[in-house]
mmCIF file of the N, C-alpha and C atoms, coordinates in Angstrom:
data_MODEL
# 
_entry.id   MODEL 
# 
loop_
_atom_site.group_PDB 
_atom_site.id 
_atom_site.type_symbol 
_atom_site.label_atom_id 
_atom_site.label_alt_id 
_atom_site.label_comp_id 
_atom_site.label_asym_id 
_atom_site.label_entity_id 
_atom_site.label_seq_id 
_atom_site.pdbx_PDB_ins_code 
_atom_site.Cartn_x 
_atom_site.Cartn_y 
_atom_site.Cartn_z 
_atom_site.occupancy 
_atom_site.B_iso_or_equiv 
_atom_site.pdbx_formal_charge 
_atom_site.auth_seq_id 
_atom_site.auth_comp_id 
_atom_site.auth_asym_id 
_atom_site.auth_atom_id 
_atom_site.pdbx_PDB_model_num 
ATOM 1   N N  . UNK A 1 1  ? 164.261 -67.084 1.580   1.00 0.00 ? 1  UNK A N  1 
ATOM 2   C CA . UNK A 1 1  ? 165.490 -66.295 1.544   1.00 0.00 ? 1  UNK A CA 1 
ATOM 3   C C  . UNK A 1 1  ? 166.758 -67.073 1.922   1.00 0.00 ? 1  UNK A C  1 
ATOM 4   N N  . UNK A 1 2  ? 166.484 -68.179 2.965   1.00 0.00 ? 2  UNK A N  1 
ATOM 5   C CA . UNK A 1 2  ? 168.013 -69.029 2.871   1.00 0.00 ? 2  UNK A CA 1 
ATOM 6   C C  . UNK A 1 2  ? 168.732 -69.110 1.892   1.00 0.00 ? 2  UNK A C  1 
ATOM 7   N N  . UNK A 1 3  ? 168.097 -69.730 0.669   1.00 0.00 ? 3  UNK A N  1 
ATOM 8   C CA . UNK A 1 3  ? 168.524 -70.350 -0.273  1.00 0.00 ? 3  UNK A CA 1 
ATOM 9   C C  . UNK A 1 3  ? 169.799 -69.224 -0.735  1.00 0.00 ? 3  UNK A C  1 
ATOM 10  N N  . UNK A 1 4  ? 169.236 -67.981 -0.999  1.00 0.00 ? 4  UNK A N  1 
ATOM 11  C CA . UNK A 1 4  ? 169.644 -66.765 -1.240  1.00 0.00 ? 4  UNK A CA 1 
ATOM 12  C C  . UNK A 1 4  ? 171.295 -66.830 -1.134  1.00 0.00 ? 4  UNK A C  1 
ATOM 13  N N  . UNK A 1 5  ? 171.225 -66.646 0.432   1.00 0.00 ? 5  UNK A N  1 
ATOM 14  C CA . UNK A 1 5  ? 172.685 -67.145 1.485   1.00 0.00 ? 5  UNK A CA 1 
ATOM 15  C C  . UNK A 1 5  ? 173.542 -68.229 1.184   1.00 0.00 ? 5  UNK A C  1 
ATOM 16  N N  . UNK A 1 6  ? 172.841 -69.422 0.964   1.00 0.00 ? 6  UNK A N  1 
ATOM 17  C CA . UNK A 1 6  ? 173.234 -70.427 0.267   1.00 0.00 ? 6  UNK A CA 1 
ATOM 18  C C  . UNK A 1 6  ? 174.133 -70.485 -0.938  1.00 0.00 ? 6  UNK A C  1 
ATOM 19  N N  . UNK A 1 7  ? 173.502 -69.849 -1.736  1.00 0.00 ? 7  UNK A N  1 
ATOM 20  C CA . UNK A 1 7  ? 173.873 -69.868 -2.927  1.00 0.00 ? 7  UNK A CA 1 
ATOM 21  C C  . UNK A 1 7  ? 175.034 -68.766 -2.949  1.00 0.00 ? 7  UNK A C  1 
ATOM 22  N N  . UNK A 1 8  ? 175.183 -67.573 -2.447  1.00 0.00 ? 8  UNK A N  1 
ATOM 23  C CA . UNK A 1 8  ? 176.282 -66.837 -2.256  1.00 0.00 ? 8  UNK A CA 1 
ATOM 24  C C  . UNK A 1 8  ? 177.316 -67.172 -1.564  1.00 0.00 ? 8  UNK A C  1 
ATOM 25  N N  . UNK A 1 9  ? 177.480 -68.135 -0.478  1.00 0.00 ? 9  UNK A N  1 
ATOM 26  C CA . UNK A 1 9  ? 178.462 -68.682 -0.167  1.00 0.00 ? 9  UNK A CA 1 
ATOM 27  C C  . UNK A 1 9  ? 179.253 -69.652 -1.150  1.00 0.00 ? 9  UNK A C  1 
ATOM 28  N N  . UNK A 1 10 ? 178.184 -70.632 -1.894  1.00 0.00 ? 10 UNK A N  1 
ATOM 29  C CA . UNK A 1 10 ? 178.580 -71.254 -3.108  1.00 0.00 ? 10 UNK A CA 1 
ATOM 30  C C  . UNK A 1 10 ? 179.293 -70.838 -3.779  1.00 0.00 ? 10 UNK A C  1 
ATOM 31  N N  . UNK A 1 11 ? 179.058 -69.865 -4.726  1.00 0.00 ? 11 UNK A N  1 
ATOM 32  C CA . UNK A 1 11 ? 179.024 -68.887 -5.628  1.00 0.00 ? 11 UNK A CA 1 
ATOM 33  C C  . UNK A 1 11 ? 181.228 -68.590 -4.786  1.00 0.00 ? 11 UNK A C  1 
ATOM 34  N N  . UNK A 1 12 ? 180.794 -68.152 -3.792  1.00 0.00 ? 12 UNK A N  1 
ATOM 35  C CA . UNK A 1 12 ? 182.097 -67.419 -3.033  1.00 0.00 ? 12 UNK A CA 1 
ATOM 36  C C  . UNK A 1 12 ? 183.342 -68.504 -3.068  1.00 0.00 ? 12 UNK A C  1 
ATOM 37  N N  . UNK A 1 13 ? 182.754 -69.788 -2.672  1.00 0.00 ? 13 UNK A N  1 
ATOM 38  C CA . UNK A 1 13 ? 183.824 -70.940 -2.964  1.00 0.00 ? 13 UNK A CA 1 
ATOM 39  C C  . UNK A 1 13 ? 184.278 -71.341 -4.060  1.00 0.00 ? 13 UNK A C  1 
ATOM 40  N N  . UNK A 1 14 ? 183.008 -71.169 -5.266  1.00 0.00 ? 14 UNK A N  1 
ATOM 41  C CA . UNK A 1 14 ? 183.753 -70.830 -6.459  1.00 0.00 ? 14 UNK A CA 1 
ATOM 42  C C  . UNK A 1 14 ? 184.651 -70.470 -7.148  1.00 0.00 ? 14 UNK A C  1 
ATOM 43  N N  . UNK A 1 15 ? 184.178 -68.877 -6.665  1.00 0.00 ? 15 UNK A N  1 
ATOM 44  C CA . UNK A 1 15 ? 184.995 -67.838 -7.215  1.00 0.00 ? 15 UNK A CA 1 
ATOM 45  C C  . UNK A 1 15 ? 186.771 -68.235 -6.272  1.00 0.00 ? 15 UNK A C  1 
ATOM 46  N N  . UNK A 1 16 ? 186.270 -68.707 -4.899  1.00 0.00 ? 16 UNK A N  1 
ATOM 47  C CA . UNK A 1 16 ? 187.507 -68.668 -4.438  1.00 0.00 ? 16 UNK A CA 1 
ATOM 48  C C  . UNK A 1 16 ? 188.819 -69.559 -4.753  1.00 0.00 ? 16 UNK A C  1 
ATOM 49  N N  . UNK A 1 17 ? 188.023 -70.377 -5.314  1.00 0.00 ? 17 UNK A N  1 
ATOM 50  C CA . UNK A 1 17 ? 188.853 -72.055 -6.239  1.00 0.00 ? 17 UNK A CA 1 
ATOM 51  C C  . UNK A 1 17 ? 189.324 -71.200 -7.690  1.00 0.00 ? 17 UNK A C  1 
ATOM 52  N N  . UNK A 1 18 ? 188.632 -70.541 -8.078  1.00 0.00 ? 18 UNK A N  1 
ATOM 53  C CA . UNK A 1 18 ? 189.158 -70.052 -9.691  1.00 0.00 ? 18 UNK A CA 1 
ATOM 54  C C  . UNK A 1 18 ? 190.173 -69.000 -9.026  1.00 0.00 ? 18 UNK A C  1 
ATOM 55  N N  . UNK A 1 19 ? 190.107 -68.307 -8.296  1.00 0.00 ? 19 UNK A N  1 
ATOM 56  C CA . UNK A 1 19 ? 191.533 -67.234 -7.415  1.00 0.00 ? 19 UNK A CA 1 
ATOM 57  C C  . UNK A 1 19 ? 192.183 -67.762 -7.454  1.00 0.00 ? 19 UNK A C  1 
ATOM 58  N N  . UNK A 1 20 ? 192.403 -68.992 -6.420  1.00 0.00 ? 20 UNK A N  1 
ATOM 59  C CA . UNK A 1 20 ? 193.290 -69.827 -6.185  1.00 0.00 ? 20 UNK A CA 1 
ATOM 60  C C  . UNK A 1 20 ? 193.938 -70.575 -7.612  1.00 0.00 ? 20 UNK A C  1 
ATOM 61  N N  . UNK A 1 21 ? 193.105 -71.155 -8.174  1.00 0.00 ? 21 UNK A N  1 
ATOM 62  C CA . UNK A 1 21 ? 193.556 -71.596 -9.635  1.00 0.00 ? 21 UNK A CA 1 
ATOM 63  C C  . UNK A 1 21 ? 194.562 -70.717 -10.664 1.00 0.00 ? 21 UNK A C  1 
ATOM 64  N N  . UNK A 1 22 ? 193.318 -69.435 -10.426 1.00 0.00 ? 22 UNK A N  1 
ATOM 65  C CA . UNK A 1 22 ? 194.118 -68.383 -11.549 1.00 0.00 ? 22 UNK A CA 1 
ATOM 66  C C  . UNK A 1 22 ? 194.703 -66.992 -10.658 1.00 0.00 ? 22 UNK A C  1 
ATOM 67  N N  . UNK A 1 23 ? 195.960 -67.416 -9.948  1.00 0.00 ? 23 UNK A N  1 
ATOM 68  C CA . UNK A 1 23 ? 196.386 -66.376 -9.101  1.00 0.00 ? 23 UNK A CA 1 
ATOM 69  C C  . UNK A 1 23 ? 196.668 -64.795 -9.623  1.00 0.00 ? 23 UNK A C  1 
ATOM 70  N N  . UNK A 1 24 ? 196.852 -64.783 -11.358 1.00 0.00 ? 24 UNK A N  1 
ATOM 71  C CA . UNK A 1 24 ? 196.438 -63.697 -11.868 1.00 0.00 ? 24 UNK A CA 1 
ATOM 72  C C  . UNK A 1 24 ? 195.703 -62.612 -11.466 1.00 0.00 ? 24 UNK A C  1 
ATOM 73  N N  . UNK A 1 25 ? 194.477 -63.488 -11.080 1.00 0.00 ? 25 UNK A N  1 
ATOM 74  C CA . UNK A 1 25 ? 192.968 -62.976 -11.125 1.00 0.00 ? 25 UNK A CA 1 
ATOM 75  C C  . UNK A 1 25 ? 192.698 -62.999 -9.494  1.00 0.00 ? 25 UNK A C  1 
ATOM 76  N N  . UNK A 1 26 ? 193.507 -61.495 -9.081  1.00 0.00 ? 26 UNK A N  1 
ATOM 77  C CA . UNK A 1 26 ? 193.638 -61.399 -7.908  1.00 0.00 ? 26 UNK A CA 1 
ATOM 78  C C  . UNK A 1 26 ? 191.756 -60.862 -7.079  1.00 0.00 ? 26 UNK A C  1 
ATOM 79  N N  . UNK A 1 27 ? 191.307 -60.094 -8.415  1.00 0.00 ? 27 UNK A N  1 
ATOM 80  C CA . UNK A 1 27 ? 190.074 -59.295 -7.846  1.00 0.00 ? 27 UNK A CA 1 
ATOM 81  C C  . UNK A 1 27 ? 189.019 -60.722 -7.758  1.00 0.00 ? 27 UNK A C  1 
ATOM 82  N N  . UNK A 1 28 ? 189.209 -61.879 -7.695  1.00 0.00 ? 28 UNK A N  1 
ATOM 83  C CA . UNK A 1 28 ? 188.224 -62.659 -7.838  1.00 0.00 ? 28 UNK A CA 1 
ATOM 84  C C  . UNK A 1 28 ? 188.118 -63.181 -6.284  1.00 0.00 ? 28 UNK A C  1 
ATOM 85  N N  . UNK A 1 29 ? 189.118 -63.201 -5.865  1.00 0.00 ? 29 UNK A N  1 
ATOM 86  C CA . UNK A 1 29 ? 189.188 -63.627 -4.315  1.00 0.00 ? 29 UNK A CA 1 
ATOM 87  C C  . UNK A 1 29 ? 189.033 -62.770 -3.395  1.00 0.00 ? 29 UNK A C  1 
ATOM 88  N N  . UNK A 1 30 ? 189.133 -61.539 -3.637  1.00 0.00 ? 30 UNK A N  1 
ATOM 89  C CA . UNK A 1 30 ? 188.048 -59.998 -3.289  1.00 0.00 ? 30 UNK A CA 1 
ATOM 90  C C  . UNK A 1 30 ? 186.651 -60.664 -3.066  1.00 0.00 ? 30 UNK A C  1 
ATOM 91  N N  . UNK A 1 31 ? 186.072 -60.624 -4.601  1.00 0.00 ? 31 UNK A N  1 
ATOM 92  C CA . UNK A 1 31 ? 184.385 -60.956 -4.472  1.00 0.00 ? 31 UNK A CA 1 
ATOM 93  C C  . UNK A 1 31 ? 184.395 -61.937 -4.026  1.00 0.00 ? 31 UNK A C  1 
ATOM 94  N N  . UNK A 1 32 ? 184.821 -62.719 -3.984  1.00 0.00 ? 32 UNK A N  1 
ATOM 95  C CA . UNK A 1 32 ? 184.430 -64.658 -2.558  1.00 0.00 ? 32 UNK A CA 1 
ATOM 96  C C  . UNK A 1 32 ? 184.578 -63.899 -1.612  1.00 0.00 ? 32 UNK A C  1 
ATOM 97  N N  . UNK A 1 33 ? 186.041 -63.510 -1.035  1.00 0.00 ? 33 UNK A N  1 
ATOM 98  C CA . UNK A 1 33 ? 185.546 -62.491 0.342   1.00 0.00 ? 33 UNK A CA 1 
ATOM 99  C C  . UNK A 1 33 ? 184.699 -61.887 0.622   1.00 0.00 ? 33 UNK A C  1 
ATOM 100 N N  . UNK A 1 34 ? 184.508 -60.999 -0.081  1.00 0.00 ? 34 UNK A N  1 
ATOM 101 C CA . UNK A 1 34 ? 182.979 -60.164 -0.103  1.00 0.00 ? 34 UNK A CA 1 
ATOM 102 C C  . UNK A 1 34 ? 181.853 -61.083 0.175   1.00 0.00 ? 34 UNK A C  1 
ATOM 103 N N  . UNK A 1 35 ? 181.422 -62.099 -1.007  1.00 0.00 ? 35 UNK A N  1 
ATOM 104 C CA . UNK A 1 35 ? 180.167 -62.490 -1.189  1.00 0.00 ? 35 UNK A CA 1 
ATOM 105 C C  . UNK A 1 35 ? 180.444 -63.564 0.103   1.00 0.00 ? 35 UNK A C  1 
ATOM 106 N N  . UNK A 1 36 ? 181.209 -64.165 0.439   1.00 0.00 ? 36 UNK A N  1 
ATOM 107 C CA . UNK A 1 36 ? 181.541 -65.066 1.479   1.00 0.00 ? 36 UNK A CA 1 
ATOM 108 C C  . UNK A 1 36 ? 180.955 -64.116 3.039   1.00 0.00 ? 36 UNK A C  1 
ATOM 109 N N  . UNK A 1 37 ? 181.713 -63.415 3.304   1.00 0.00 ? 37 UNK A N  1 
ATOM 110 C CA . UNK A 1 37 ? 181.275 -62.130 4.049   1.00 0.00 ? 37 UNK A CA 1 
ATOM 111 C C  . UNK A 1 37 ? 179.991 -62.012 4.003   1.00 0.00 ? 37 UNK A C  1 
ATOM 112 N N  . UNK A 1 38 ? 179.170 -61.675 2.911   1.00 0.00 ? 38 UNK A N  1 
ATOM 113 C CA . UNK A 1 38 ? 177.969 -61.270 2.992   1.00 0.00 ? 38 UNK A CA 1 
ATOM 114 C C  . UNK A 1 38 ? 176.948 -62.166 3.754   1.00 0.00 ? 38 UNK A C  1 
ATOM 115 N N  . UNK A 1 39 ? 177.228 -63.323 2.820   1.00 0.00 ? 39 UNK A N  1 
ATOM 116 C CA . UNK A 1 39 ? 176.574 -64.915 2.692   1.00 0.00 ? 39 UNK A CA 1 
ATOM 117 C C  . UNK A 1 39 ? 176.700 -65.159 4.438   1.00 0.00 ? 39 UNK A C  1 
ATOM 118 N N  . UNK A 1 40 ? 177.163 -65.373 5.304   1.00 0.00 ? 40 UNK A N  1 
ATOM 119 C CA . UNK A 1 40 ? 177.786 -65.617 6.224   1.00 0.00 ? 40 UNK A CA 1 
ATOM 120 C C  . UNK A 1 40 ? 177.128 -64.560 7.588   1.00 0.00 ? 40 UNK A C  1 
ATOM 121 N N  . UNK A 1 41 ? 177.640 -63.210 7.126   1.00 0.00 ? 41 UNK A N  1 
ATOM 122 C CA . UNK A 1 41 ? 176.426 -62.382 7.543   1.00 0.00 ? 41 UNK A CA 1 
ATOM 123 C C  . UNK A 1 41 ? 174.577 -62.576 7.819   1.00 0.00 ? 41 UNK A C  1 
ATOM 124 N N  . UNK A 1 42 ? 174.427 -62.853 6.436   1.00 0.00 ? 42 UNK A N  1 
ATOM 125 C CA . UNK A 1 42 ? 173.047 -62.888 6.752   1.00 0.00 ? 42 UNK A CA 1 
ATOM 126 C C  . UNK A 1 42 ? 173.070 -64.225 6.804   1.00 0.00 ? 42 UNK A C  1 
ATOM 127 N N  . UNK A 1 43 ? 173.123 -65.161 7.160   1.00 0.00 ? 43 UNK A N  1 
ATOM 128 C CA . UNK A 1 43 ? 173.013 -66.343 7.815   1.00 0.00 ? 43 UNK A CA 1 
ATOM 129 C C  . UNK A 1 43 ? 172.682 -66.404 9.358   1.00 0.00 ? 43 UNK A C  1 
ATOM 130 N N  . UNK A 1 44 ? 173.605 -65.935 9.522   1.00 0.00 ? 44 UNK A N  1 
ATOM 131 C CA . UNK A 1 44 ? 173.611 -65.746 10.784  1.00 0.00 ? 44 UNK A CA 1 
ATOM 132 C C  . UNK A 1 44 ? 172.776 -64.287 11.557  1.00 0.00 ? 44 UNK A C  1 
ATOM 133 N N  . UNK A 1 45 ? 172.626 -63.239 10.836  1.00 0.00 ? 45 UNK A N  1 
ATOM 134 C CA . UNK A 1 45 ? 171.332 -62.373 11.277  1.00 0.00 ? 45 UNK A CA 1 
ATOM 135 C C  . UNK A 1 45 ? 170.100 -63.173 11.244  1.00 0.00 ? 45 UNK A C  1 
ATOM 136 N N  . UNK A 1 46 ? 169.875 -63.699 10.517  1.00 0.00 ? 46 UNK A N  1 
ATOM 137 C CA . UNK A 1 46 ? 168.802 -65.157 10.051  1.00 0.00 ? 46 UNK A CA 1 
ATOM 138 C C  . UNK A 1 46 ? 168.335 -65.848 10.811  1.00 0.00 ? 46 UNK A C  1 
ATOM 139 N N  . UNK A 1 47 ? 169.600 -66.500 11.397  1.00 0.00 ? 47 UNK A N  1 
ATOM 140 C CA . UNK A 1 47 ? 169.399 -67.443 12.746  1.00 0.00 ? 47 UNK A CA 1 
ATOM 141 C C  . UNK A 1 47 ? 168.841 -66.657 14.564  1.00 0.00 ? 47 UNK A C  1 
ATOM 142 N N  . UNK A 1 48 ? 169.572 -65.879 13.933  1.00 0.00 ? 48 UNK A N  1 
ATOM 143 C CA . UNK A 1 48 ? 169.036 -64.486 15.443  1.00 0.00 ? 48 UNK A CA 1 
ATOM 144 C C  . UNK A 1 48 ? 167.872 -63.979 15.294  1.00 0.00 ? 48 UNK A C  1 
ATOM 145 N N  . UNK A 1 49 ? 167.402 -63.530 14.276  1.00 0.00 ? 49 UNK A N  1 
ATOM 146 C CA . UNK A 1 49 ? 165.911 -63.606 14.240  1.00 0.00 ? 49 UNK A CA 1 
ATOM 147 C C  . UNK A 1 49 ? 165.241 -64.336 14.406  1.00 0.00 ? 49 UNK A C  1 
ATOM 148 N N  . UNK A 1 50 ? 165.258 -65.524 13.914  1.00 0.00 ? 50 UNK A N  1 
ATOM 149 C CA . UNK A 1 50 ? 164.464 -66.562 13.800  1.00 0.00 ? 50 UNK A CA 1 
ATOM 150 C C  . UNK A 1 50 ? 164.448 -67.147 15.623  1.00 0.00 ? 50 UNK A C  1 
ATOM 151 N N  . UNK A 1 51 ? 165.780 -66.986 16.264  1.00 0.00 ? 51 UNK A N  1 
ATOM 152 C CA . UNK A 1 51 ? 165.609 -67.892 17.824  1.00 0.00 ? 51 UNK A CA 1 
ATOM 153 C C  . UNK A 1 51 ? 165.089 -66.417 18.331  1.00 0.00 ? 51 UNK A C  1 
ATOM 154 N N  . UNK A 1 52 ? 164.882 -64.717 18.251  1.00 0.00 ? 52 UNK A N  1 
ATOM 155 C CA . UNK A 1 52 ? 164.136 -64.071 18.924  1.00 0.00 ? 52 UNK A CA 1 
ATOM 156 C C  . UNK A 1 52 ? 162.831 -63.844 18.833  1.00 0.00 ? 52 UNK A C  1 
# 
Protein backbone atom coordinates (compact mmCIF):
# COMPACT_ATOMS: atom_id res chain seq x y z
CA UNK A 1 0.00 0.00 0.00
CA UNK A 2 2.94 2.62 0.25
CA UNK A 3 3.43 2.69 -3.16
CA UNK A 4 -0.30 3.74 -3.34
CA UNK A 5 0.71 7.11 -1.22
CA UNK A 6 3.57 7.43 -3.28
CA UNK A 7 2.22 7.65 -6.29
CA UNK A 8 -0.58 10.18 -5.21
CA UNK A 9 1.70 12.58 -3.96
CA UNK A 10 3.45 12.26 -7.44
CA UNK A 11 0.52 12.42 -9.32
CA UNK A 12 -0.29 15.83 -6.87
CA UNK A 13 3.11 17.49 -7.91
CA UNK A 14 2.12 16.96 -11.23
CA UNK A 15 -0.98 18.15 -11.37
CA UNK A 16 0.49 20.99 -9.24
CA UNK A 17 3.29 22.02 -12.00
CA UNK A 18 0.48 21.90 -14.85
CA UNK A 19 -1.71 24.61 -12.27
CA UNK A 20 1.09 26.47 -11.98
CA UNK A 21 1.93 26.24 -15.76
CA UNK A 22 -1.67 26.61 -16.87
CA UNK A 23 -3.03 29.22 -14.32
CA UNK A 24 -6.31 28.96 -16.31
CA UNK A 25 -6.78 25.63 -14.96
CA UNK A 26 -7.51 26.75 -11.56
CA UNK A 27 -9.48 23.27 -10.51
CA UNK A 28 -6.19 21.37 -11.10
CA UNK A 29 -4.39 22.77 -8.09
CA UNK A 30 -7.63 21.85 -6.04
CA UNK A 31 -6.94 18.04 -6.93
CA UNK A 32 -2.88 18.26 -6.03
CA UNK A 33 -4.27 19.79 -2.85
CA UNK A 34 -6.59 17.24 -2.36
CA UNK A 35 -4.57 14.26 -3.61
CA UNK A 36 -1.43 15.92 -1.88
CA UNK A 37 -3.62 16.06 1.36
CA UNK A 38 -4.68 12.66 1.00
CA UNK A 39 -1.20 11.16 -0.02
CA UNK A 40 0.35 12.82 3.03
CA UNK A 41 -2.44 11.71 5.29
CA UNK A 42 -2.10 8.24 4.85
CA UNK A 43 1.51 8.28 5.01
CA UNK A 44 1.67 9.28 7.92
CA UNK A 45 -1.44 7.15 9.54
CA UNK A 46 0.99 4.42 8.01
CA UNK A 47 3.87 5.33 9.94
CA UNK A 48 1.69 5.38 13.31
CA UNK A 49 0.58 2.14 12.79
CA UNK A 50 3.35 0.59 11.82
CA UNK A 51 5.63 2.23 15.20
CA UNK A 52 2.23 0.99 17.40
Amino acid sequence: MPALFIVLIVLALIFFGFGIAITAVKWLIYIAIILLLVGVIGFILRAIRNRA
